[in-house]
C-alpha positions as CSV (number, residue, x, y, z in Angstrom):
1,X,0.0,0.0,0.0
2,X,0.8,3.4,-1.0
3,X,0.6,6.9,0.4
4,X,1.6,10.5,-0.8
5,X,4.9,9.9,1.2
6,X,6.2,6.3,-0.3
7,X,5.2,2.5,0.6
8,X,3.6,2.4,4.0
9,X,5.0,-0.8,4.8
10,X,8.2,0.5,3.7
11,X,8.5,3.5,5.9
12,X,7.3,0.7,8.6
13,X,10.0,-1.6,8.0
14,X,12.8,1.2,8.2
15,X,11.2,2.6,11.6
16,X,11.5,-0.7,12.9
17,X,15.3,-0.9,12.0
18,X,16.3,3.0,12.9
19,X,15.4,1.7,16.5
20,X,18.5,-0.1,16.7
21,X,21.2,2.2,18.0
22,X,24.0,2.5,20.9
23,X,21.0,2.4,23.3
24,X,19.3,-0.4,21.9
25,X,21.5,-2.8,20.1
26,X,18.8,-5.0,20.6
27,X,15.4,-5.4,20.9
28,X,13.2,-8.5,21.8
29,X,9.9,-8.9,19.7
30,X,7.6,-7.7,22.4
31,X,9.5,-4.8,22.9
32,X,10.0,-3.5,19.9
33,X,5.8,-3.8,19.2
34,X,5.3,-1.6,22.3
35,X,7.9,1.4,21.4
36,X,7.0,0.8,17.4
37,X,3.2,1.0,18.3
38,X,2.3,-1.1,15.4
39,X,0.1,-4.3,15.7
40,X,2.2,-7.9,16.7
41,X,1.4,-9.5,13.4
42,X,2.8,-6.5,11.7
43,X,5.8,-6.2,13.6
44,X,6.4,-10.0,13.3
45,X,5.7,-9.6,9.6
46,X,8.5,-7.2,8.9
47,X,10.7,-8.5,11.1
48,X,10.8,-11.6,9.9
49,X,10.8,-10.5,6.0
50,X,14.2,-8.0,7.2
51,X,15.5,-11.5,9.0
52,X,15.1,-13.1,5.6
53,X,17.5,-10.7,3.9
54,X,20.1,-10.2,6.7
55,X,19.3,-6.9,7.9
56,X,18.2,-7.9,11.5
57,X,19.4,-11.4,13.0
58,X,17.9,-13.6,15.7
59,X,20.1,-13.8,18.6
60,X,18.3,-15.5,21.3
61,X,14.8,-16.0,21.7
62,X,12.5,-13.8,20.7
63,X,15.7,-11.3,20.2
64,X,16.6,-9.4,17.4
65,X,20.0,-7.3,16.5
66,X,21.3,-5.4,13.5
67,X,21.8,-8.5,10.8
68,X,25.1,-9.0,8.9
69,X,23.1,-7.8,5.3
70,X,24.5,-4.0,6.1
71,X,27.8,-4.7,6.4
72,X,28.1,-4.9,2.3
73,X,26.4,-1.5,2.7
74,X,28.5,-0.2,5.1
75,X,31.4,-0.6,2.8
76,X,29.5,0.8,0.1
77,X,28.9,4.3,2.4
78,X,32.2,4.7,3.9
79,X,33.8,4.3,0.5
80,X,31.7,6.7,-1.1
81,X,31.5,9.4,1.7
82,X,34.8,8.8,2.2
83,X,35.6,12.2,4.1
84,X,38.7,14.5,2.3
85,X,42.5,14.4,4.8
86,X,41.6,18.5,4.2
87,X,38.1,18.9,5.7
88,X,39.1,16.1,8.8
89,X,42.3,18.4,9.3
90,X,40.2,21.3,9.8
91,X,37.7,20.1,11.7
92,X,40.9,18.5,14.0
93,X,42.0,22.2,14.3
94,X,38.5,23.3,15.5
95,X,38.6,20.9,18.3
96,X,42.1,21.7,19.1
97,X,41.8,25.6,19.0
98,X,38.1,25.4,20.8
99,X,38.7,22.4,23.3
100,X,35.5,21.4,22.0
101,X,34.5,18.3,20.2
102,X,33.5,19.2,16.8
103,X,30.9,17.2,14.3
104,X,30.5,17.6,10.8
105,X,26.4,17.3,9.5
106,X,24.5,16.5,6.5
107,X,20.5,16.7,5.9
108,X,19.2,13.4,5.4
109,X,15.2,13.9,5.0
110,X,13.8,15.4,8.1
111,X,17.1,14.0,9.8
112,X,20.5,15.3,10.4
113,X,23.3,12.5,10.5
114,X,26.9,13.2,11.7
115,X,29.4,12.0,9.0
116,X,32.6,12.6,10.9
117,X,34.0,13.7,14.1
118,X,37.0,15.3,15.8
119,X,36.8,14.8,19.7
120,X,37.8,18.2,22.0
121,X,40.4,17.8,24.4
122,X,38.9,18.9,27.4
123,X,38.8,16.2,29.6
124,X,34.7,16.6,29.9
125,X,33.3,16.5,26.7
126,X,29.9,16.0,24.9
127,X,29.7,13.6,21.9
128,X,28.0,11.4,19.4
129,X,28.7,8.8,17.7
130,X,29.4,9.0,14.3
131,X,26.4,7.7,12.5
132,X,24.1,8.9,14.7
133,X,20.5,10.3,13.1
134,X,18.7,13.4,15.2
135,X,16.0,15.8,14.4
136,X,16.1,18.8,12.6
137,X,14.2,20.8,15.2
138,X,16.5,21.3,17.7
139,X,19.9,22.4,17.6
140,X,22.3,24.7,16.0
141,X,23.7,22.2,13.1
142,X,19.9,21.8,12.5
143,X,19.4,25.7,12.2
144,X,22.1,26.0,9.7
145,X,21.0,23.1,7.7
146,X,17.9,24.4,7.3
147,X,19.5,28.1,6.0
148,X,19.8,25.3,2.4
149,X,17.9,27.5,0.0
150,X,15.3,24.9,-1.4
151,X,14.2,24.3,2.0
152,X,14.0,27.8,4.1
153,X,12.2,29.3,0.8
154,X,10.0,26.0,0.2
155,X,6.5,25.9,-0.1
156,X,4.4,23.9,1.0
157,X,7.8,24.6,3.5
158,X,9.9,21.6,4.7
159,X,10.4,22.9,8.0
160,X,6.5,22.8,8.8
161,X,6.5,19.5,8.2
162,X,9.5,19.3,10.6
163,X,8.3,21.2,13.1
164,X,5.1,18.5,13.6
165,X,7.3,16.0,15.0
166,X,8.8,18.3,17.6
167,X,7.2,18.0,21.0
168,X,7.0,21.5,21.2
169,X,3.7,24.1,21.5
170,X,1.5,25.2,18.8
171,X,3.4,28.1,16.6
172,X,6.5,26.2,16.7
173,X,7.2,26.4,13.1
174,X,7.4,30.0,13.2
175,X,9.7,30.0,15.8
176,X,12.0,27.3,13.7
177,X,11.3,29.5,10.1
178,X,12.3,32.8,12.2
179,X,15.8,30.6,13.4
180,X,16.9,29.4,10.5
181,X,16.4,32.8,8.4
182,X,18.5,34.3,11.8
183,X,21.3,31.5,10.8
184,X,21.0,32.3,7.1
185,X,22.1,35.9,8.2
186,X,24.5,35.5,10.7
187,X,26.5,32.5,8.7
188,X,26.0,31.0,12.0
189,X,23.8,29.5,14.6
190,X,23.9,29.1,18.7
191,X,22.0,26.3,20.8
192,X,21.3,26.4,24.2
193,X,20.2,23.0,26.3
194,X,17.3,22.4,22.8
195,X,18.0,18.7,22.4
196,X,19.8,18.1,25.9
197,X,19.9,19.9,28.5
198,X,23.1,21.3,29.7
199,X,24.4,20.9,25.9
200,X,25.2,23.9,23.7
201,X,26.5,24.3,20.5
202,X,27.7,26.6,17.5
203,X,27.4,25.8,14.1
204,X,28.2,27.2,10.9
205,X,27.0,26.1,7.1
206,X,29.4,24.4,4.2
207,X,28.1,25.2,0.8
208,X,28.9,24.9,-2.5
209,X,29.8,27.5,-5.1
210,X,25.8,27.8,-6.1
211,X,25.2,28.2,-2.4
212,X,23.8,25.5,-1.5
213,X,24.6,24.7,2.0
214,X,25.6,20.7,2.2
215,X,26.6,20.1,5.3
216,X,27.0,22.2,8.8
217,X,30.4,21.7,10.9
218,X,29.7,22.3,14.7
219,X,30.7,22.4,18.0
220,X,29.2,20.5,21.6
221,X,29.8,21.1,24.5
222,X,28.8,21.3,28.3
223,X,26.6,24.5,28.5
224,X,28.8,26.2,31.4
225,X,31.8,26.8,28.6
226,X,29.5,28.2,25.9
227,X,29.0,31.6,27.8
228,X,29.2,34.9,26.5
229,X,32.3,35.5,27.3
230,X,33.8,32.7,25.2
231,X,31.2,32.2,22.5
232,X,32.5,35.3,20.5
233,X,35.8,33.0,19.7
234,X,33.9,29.7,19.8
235,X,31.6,31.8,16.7
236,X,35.3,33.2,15.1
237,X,36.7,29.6,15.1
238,X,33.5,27.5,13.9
239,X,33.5,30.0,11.3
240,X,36.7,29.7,10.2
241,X,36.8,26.5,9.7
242,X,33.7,26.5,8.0
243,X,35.7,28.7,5.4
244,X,38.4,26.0,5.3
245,X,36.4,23.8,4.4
246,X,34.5,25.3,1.6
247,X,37.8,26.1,0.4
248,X,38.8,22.2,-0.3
249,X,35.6,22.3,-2.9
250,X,34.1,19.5,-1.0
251,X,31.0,19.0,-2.4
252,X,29.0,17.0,0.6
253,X,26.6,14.3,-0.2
254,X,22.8,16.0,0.5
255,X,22.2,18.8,-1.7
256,X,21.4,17.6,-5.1
């Protein structure tokens, strides 16, 4: 079955699967029907068609993991986003010139997914993994990615649709519009405690010679460092390395 958005039971069967992460490396069948809120059958359905091509794997009763079927894909990705010595030596110098850890973004969908990493040296840190898929409504990288052209000037607008999955008030997507056209102005954007609380960040956009922005470097941290006192440099460095990059003529993988 079909809908305006793609194959229902498609979109169903990559739910089930972005469930597995660092948290949840696993998930028994039960489970996974309570937090996916889909019917048993259904749930034992898909996972059992995703167990017949590898991409989940029984291992133990009941229990499912991540199936050996990606690793062929994993190859694929890291050899074709394959990150440039250039962009990872900048982003190294952010973290070393900031002390904080700094993450490198693309837009995937309604997602932002962090394609490389360069860890701060401060002994207390914030981090991801590499990998990791999170919303675009919170955040600075999210602000910035959403400063892309086709998307801040879309209508029926992107970021509406992006603002109904954020548990946030009614009027929300004017509050995320009005953010990311502050970011497009500034060249830069500035979280407070949005996604996690006590985590800040500063971000700035990569784009490409037609200006679309393709990616958004950034930096995490524990909310205590980012005060005003230090965010003017934090802005100065993220900035500059943002400048760096664009510089290398890395063209990122999300803007087509």
């Amino acid at each position: 079955m079909a809908d305006g958005d793609g194959v229902r039971s498609v979109h169903r069967a990559l739910d089930l699967l972005e469930r597995f992460d660092d948290e949840h490396p696993s998930w028994t069948l039960a489970a996974l029907t309570t937090a996916s809120g889909l019917p048993k059958t259904t749930v034992l359905r898909l996972v059992t068609t995703l167990e017949q091509r590898g991409l989940v794997a029984a291992i133990g009763p009941g229990k499912y993991a991540i199936g050996p079927g990606f690793l062929r894909w994993s190859r694929l990705s890291s050899a074709t986003m394959e990150i440039p010595p250039a962009v990872r030596a900048a982003m190294a110098r952010l973290a070393s010139d900031t002390g904080e850890t700094a993450n490198l973004y693309i837009r995937v969908g309604r997602t932002r997914v962090c394609l490389a990493q360069a860890l701060g040296t401060l002994s207390i840190r914030h981090s991801i993994a590499v990998g990791s898929s999170m919303p675009l409504w919170s955040g600075a990288a999210s602000k910035v990615l959403l400063t892309d052209p086709p998307v801040l000037e879309a209508d029926p607008s992107v970021i509406e649709e992006i603002a109904l999955e954020a548990p946030r008030p009614p009027g929300f997507a004017k509050r995320l519009r009005a953010a990311a056209a502050d970011a497009a102005t500034r060249g830069f954007a500035i979280s407070h405690g949005e996604r996690e609380l006590g985590a800040s960040g500063v971000a700035a956009p990569i784009r490409r010679p037609d200006g679309r922005v393709v990616a958004a470097i950034a930096i995490g941290g524990p909310t205590t460092r980012f005060s005003d006192d230090r965010l003017p440099a934090y802005i100065n460095a993220v900035r500059r390395c943002a400048a760096t990059i664009n510089t290398t003529n890395w063209s990122g993988f999300s803007a087509t």
